[in-house]
NUZADO-603096 format. One record per residue (C-alpha): residue in one letter; y, z, x negated. Coordinates in steps of 0.05 Angstrom, whole numbers, plus 5000, padded with zeros to 4 digits. Layout:
// NUZADO-603096
@rest:A&y:Y&z:Z&x:X $
...
// end
This chain:
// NUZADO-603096
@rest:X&y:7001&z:1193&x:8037 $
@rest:X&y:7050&z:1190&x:8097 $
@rest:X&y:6990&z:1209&x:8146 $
@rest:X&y:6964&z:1269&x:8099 $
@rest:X&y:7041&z:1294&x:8104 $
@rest:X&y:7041&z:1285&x:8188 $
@rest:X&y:6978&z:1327&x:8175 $
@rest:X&y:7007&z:1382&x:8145 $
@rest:X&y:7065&z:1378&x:8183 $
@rest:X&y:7029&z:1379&x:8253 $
@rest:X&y:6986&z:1445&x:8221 $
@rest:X&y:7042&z:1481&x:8199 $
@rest:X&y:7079&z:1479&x:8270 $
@rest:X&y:7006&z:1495&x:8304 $
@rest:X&y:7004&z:1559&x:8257 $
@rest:X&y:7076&z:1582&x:8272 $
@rest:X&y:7058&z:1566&x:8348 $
@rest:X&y:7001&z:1610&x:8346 $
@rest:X&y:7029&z:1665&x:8311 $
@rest:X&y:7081&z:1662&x:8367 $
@rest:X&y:7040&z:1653&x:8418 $
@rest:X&y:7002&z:1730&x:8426 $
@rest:X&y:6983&z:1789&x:8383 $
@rest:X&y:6950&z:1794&x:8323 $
@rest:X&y:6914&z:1775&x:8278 $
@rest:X&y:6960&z:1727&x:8253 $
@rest:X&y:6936&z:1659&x:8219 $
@rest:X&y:6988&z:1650&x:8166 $
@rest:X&y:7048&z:1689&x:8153 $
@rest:X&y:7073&z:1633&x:8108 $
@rest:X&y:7067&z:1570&x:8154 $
@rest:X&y:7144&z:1570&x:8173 $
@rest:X&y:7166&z:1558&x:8110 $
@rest:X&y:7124&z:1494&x:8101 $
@rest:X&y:7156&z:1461&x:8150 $
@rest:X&y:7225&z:1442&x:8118 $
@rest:X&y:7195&z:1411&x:8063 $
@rest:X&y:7139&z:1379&x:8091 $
@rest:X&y:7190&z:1348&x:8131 $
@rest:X&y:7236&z:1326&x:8080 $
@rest:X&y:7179&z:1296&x:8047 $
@rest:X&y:7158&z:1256&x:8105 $
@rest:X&y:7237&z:1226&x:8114 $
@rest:X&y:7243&z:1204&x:8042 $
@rest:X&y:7178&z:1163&x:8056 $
@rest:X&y:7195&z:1147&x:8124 $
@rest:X&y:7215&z:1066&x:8138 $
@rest:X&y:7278&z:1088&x:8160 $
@rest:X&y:7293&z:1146&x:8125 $
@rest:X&y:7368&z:1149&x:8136 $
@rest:X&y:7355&z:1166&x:8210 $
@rest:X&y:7310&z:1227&x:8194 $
@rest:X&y:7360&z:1247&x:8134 $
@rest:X&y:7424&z:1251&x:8195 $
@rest:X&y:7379&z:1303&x:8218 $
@rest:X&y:7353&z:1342&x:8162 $
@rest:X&y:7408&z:1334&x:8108 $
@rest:X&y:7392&z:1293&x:8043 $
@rest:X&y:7321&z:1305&x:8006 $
@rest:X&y:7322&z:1330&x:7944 $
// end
């Protein structure tokens, strides 16, 4: 489970990177937004989640 959410995680960041990176066409307007909570998912399963929830606030 915790590799599948690096996964999506590490694809979401590539998409906003290559949206950023040149012109169109764009590969997904909504990648951005699937960051936060891919990473909040990750800290609540993390080993040592209070370290990652200094940094993002508490999970929900």
């Amino acid at each position: 489970m915790e590799r599948e959410l690096l996964y999506r995680l590490a694809e979401s960041v590539a998409k906003v990177a290559h949206n950023a990176a040149g012109p169109p066409p764009y590969f997904d307007h909504e990648a951005g937004w699937q960051i936060g909570p891919v990473a909040r998912r990750i800290a609540a399963t993390a080993q040592a989640p209070h370290r990652i929830e200094v940094l993002l606030g508490p999970a929900d």
